[in-house]
N, C-alpha and C positions, 0 to 999 in steps of 0.2 A: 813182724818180729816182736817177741815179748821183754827181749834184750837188748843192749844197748852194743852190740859186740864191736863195734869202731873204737869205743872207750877201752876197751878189754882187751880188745887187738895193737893198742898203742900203749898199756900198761904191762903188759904181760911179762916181760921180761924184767921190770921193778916190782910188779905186784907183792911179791913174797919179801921184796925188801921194805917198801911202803904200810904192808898190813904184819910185817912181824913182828914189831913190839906190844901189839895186842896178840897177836898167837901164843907167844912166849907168856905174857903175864896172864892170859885168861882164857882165850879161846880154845887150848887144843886139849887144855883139862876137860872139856865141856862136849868135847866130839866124841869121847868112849861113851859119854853117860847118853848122848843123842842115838849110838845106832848099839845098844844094849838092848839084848833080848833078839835083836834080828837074826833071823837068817834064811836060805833057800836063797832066791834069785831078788838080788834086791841093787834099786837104780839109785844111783846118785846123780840128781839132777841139778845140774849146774854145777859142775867139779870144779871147775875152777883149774887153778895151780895143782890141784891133788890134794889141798891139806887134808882131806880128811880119812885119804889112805891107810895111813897108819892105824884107823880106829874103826876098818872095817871087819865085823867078822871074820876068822879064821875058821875055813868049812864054806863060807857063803860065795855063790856065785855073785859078782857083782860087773854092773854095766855101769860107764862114768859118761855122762854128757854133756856137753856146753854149747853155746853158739858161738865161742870164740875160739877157732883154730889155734891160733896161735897160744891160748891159755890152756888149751888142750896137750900141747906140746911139751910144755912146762910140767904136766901131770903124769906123762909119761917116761917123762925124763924123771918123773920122782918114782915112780911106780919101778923103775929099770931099777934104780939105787938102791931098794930097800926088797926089791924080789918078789914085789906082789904082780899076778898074774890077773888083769884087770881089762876087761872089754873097752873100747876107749871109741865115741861116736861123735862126730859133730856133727848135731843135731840143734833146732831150736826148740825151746819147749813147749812150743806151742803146733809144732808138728813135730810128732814122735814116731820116727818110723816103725815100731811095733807093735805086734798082734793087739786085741783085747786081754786083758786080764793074762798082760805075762809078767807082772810081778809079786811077787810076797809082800814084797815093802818099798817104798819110793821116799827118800830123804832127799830135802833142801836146805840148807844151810846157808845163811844170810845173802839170798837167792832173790824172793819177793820184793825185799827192799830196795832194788836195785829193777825192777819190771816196771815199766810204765802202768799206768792206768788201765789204759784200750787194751792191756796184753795180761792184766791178772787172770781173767774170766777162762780165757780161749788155755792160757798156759794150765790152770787148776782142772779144765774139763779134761784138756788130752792126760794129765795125770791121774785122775778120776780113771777114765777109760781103760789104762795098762795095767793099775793096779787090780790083784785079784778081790771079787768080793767080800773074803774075810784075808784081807789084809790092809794095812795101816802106810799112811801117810804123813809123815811126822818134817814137818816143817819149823825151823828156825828162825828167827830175824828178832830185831831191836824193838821193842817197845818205849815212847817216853817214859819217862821215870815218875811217880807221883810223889818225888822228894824234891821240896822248892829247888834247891842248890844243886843237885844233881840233875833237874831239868832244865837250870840255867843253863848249866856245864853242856849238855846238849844242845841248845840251843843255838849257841857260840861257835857248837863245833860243826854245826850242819851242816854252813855255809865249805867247810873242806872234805865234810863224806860226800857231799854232792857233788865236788867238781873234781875230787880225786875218783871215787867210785859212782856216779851217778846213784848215790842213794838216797834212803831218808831215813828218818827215826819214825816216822809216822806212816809205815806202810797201811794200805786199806784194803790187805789180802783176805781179812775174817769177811768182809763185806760181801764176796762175793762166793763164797762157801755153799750158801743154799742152791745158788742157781748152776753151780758148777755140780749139784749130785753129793755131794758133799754134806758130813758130820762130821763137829766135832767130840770127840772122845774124851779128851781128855788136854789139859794146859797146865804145863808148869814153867815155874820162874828156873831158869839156870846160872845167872848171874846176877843179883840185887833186883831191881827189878826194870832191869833194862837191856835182858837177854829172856826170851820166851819161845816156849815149846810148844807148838799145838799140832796133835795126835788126831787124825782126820779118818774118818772111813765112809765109803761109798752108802747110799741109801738103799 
């Protein structure tokens, strides 16, 4: 497994209350500018609760998938509310039940940071593989900050990203990019510099 879905399966039903004061002050400004420009058939890996619903293209086919059912459940009960018409799979991302090269674009939103170790490689190959050759992979998560005080501030907090979300600030997803088939395209900061983008496509 790449995720941790017993944590996700015991949160799920607070998750959206627990991570909303960062959705409201930063995060859901940051999900129209992540899946801009997209469209055709495109996966959201790791959906989560659904936040990022609302900022999926209009026109685009989109598939949502997570390892944790029960967070899954949550997504479609957002997806029912707002009337988007959204494929919904539980799935782990390290086995993806479909074809080769059946997507245009594959989005992960504070996804990695949250994968163990042993499960980056395997989860970025099977994304590698669904995506189509000339399309993009555009991945999300936390970078430490290179501001004294604002890496403090992280530092202090890790200790409850980790034991509320199993994550970190110092994911080591870029590490394993080459052997996963994997280019980077292109990286930008989205929030100071402790929100980052990086734009991945197949070799």
């Amino acid at each position: 497994m790449t995720a941790l879905p017993k944590t996700y399966d015991r949160i799920a039903p607070i998750y959206d209350l627990l991570d909303g004061p960062y959705e409201r002050l930063w995060k859901r400004r940051l999900r129209v500018d992540v899946f801009r420009g997209l469209d055709g058939d495109i996966l959201d890996a790791g959906a989560g609760t659904g936040c990022n619903i609302f900022a999926y293209p209009h026109g685009a086919r989109i598939t949502a998938v997570d390892a944790s059912a029960p967070m899954l459940e949550q997504a479609r009960l957002r997806a029912r509310r707002v009337g988007r018409a959204i494929d919904f799979r539980h799935m782990d991302l390290a086995n993806l039940h479909f074809a080769d090269a059946t997507f245009d674009a594959v989005v992960a939103t504070f996804v990695f940071m949250c994968i163990p170790e042993g499960g980056q490689l395997p989860a970025l190959r099977e994304l590698a593989r669904i995506c189509k050759s000339d399309g993009e992979i555009r991945l999300v998560d936390y970078c430490m900050s290179e501001r004294p005080l604002v890496r403090a501030g992280m530092r202090v907090m890790s200790p409850w990203l980790r034991f509320a979300f199993d994550g970190t600030y110092r994911p080591r997803t870029e590490e394993y990019f080459e052997a996963a088939g994997l280019f980077c395209v292109h990286e930008r900061l989205l929030f100071g510099d402790v929100v980052k983008m990086t734009i991945l496509r197949r070799k």
